[in-house]
N, C-alpha and C positions, 0 to 999 in steps of 0.2 A: 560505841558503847555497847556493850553486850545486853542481853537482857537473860532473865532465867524465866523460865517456861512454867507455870503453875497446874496445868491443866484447863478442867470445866470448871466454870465457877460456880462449885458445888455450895458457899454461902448461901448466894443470891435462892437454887434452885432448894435448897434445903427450907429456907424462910416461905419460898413461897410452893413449894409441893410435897405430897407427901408419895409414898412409894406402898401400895398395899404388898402381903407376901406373897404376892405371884406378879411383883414386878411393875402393877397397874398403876399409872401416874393419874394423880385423883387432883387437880386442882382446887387452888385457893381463891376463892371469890375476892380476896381483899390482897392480892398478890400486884397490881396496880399501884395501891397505894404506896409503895415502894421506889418507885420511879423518881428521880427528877431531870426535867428537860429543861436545857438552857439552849439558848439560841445567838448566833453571830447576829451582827447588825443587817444584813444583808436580807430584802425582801421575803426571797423564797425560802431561808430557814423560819425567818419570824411566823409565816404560812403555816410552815411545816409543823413548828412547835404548837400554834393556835390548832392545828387536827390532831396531832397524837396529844397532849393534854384532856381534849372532848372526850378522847377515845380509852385514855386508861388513865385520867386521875395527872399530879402534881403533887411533888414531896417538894418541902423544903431539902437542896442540898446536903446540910447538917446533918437530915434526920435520913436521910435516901441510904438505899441497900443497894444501890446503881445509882448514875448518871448517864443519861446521854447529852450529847453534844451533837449540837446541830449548825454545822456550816463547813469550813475548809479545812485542812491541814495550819494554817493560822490560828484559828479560832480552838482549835483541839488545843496546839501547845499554850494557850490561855488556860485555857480549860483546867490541864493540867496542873498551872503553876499556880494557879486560884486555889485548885482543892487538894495542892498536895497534902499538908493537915490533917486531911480527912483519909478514913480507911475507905472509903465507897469507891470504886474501879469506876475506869470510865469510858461510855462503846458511846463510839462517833458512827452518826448516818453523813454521808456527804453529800451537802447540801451550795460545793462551793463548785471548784474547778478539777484540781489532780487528786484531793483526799486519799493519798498513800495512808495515812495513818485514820482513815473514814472507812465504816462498812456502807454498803449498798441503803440508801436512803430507801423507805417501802412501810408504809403505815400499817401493816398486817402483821399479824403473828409476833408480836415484838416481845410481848414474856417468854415466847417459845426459844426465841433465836435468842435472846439472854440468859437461857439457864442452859443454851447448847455451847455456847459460846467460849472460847481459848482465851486463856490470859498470860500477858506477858507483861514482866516485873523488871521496869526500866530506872537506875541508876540514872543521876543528869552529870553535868559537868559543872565543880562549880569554879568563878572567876574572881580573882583577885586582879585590878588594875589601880597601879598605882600612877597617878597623875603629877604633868610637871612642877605641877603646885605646891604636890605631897600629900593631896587629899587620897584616898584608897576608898576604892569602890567594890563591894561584893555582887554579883550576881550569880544566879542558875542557867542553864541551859539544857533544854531536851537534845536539841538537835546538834547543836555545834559553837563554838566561841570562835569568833576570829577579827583578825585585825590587818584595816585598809589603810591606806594611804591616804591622807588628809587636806594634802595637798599637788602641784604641778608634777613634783618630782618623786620616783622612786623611791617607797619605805626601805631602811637598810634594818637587819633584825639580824639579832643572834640569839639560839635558840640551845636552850639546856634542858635536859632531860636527867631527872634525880638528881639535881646538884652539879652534872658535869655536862662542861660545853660539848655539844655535839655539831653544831654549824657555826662557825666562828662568824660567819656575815651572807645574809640571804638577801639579796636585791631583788627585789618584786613589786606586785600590785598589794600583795597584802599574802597572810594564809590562816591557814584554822585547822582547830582540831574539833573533831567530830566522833560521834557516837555512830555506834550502827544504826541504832534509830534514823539520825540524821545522814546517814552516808549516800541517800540519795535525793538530800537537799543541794544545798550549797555547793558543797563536796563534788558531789558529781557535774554538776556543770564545772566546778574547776579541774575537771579531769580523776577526778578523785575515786580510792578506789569502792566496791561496794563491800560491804561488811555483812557477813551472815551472822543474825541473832545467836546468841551462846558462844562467839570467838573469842571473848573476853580480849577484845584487841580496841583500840583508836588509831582515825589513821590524821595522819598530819598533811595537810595537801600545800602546796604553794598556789598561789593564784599569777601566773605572767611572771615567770621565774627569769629573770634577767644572768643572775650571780650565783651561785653555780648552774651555770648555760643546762637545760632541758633537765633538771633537780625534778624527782619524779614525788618526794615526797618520803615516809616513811610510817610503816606501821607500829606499834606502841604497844605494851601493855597496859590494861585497863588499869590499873596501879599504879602507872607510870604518870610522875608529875612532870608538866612541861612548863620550862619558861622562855619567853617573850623581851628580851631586853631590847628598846629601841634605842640606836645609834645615830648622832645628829641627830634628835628629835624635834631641835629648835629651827634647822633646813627643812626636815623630812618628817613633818607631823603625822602623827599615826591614830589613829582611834579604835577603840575596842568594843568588839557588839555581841550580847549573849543573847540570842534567840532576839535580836530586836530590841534589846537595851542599849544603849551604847552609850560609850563614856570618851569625850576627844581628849586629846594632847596628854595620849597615856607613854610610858617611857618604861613600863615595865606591865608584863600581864602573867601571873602565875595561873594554871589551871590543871585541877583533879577530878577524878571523878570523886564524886558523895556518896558512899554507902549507905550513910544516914537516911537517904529520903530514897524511897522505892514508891513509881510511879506506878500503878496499875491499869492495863490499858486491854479491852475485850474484845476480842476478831470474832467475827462468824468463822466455823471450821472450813478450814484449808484456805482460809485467805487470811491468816494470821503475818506478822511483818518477817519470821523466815521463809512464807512462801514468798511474799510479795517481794523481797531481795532477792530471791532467786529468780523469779520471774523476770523483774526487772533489768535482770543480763543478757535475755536471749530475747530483746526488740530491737 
């Protein structure tokens, strides 16, 4: 999924500082109250959120000019998918394990590093799965949609892209389409490739490609609708999972990106998600 670059977020710093004519940043005593901090299940964020709250106040989300998010990369695409609704951007401290999409957790200077802070404006994917029952299921995804095998034997898939079949039958463990966002989730442990923010591209990965022998995948236009027809699905059960939703004994899964819903998401400068892909290629 591409994202578009917004700059600083000049909102947040405008609300909460003023600029004299020679430049001088004169702070807002009530620039705190702005904030809202939500926290994952997980010990040390609930900690964490219990000291920066003491430290600079508690907004209801609704009313917040920011959120932070406090736990993993987990907990952010929650985060996300809870306040897409709202305009308030949202800067993750990582409070978990890998936090690619988390800044550096640190109870100091936190209005500063928020009105210094980069945003990028993320597009999700969204999923149409229709089940063998006939029931259809919608969901969103930050990261990526993809569809496993359900049972002993190899999922068989045919895959169309804008109306026309482009793999007439993929024998595999499963595969998925991904956002840059997500292109160093899932994705990348299935071999997949890594995506630099503004490519405006998705890439399609296979996971244990059995059928076309060593199928490396293909990359897409962000535009580009893809679908998912499962074959034998009453042998070869398949199920379909957007960020952690999932829907079993699906037999067809259409997915696009949504223009409609732009996610906002705040990096401390130079560790914004096109550095952090680029980085991410040369470990």
């Amino acid at each position: 999924m591409a994202a578009e670059r917004r700059g600083n977020f000049w909102h947040f710093a405008e609300t909460c500082v003023s600029f004299g004519n020679h430049g001088t940043r004169m702070g807002n005593p009530n620039m705190s109250q702005n904030i809202a901090f939500v926290a994952s299940n997980a010990q040390i964020a609930k900690t964490a959120k219990e000291e920066l709250v003491a430290r600079y106040g508690n907004k209801d989300v609704k009313d917040a000019d920011v959120i932070v998010a406090l736990g993993g990369d987990g907990f952010m695409l929650q985060t996300l998918h809870e306040t897409q609704a709202l305009t308030a951007p949202v800067y993750g401290m990582n409070c978990g394990t890998v936090g690619f999409l988390m800044n550096e957790y640190s109870t100091d200077d936190l209005v500063e590093r928020l009105i210094a802070a980069e945003e990028e404006v993320i597009n999700p994917l969204a999923m149409r799965a229709e089940g063998a029952d006939g029931s259809v299921h919608k969901a969103l995804a930050i990261n990526e949609v993809s569809l496993l095998r359900a049972g002993p034997q190899a999922a068989k898939l045919q895959i169309s892209v804008d109306g026309r079949v482009r793999l007439p039958e993929l024998v595999c463990d499963g595969a998925l389409l991904c956002t840059a966002a997500g292109s160093t989730a899932y994705n990348y442990s299935a071999h997949g490739p890594i995506l630099p923010i503004g490519s405006d591209v998705l890439a399609l990965t296979a996971m244990a490609a059995f059928r076309p022998r060593r199928w490396r995948g293909a990359l897409l236009p962000k535009n580009a609708v893809v679908r998912f027809d499962v074959m034998e699905h009453e042998k070869r059960p398949v199920m379909a999972d957007a960020d952690g939703r999932s829907v079993r004994d699906v037999v067809s899964v259409e997915i696009k990106s949504d223009k409609e819903i732009a996610h906002r998401i705040l990096f401390d400068p130079g560790h914004g998600l096109e550095e952090r892909l680029i980085r991410e290629q040369f470990v």
